[in-house]
C-alpha beads as a LAMMPS data file, in Angstrom:
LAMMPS data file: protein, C-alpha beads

81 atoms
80 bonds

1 atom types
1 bond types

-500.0 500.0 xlo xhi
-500.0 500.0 ylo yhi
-500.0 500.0 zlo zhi

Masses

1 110.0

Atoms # bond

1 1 1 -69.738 -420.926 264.511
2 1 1 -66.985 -423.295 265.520
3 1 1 -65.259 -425.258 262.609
4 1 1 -63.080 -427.852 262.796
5 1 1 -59.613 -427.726 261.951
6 1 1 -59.148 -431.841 262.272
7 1 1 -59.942 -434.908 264.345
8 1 1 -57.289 -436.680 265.761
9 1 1 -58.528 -439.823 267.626
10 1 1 -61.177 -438.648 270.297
11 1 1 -60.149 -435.659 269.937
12 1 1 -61.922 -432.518 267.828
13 1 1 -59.349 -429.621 267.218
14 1 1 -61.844 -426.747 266.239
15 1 1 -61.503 -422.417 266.564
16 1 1 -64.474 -420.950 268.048
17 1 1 -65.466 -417.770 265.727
18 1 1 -66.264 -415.420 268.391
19 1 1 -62.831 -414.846 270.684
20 1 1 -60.456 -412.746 271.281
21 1 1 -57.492 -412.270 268.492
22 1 1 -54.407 -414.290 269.509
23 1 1 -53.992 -417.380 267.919
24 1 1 -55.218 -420.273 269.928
25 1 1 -56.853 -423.814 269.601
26 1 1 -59.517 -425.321 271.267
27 1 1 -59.763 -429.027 271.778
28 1 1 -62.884 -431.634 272.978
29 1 1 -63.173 -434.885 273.854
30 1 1 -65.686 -436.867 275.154
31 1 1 -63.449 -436.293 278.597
32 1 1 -62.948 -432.694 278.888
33 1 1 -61.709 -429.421 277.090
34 1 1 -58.405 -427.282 276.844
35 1 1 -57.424 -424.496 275.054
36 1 1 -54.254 -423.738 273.659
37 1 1 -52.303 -420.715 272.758
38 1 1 -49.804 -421.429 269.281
39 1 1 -47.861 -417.757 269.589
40 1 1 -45.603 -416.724 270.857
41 1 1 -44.854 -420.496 272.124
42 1 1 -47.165 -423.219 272.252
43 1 1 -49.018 -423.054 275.672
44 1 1 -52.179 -424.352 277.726
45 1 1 -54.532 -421.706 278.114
46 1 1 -56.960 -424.009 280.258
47 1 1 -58.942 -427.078 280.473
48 1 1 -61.627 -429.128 282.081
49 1 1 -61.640 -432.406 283.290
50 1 1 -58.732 -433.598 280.961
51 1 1 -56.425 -435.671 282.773
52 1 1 -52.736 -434.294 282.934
53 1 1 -51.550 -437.696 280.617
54 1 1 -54.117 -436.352 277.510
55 1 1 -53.078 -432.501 277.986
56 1 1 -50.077 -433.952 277.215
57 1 1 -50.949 -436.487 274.336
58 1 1 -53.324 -432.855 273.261
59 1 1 -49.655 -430.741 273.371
60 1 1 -47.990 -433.016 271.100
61 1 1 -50.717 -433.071 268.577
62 1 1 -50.536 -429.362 268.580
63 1 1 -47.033 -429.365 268.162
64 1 1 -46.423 -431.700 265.612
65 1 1 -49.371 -430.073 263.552
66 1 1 -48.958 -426.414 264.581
67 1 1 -48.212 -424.923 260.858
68 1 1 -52.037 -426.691 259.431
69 1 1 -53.575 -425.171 262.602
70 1 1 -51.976 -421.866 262.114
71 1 1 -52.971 -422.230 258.376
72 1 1 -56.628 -423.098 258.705
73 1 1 -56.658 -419.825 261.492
74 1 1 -55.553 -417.634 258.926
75 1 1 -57.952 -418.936 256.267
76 1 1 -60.700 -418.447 258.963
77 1 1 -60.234 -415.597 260.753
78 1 1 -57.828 -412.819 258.411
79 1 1 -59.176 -414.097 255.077
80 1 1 -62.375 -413.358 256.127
81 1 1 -61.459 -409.725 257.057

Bonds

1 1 1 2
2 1 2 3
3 1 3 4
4 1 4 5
5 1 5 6
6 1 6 7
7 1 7 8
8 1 8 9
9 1 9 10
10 1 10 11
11 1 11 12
12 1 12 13
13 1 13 14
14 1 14 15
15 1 15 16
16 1 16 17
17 1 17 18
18 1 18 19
19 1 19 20
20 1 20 21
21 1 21 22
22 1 22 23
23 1 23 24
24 1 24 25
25 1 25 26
26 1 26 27
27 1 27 28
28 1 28 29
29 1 29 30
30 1 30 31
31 1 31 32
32 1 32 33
33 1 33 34
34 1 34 35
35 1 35 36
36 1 36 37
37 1 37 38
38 1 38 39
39 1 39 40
40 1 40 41
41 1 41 42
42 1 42 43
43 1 43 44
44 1 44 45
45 1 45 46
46 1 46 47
47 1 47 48
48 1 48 49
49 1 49 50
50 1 50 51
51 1 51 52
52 1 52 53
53 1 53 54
54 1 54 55
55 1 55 56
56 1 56 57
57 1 57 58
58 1 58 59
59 1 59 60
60 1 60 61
61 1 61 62
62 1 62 63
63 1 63 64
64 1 64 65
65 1 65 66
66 1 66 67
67 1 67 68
68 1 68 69
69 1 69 70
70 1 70 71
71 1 71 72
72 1 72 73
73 1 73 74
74 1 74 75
75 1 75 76
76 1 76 77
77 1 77 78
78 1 78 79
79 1 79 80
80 1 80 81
């Protein structure tokens, strides 16, 4: 399962259920992928085929909306627990 925390322009902003436990983001576009780690700093994990311009158009989305996507992690993945 792999729900999605928003959608900001072409880009989906979604957890996948299955992963290891630090908190982290992935992001798709019709371009590419990335993944992001929120803690202990905001930080690419990796990508495909994203240009370096939208990784960093995709970093200051995360930024500016880190707290909802740390919210919406700990709704899915510790108040599940």
């Amino acid at each position: 399962m792999s729900p999605t925390v928003f959608i900001f322009g072409k880009y989906r902003f979604y957890f996948n259920s299955r992963e290891e436990t630090r908190m982290h983001v992935h992001i798709q576009s019709a371009n590419g992928e990335a993944k992001f780690w929120l803690e202990p700093l905001i930080a690419l994990s990796d990508s495909y085929s994203l240009k370096t311009s939208e990784l960093k158009e995709i970093q200051k989305i995360v930024e500016d909306r880190r707290n909802e996507i740390i919210e919406a992690w700990k709704k899915h993945f510790i108040n599940k627990r």
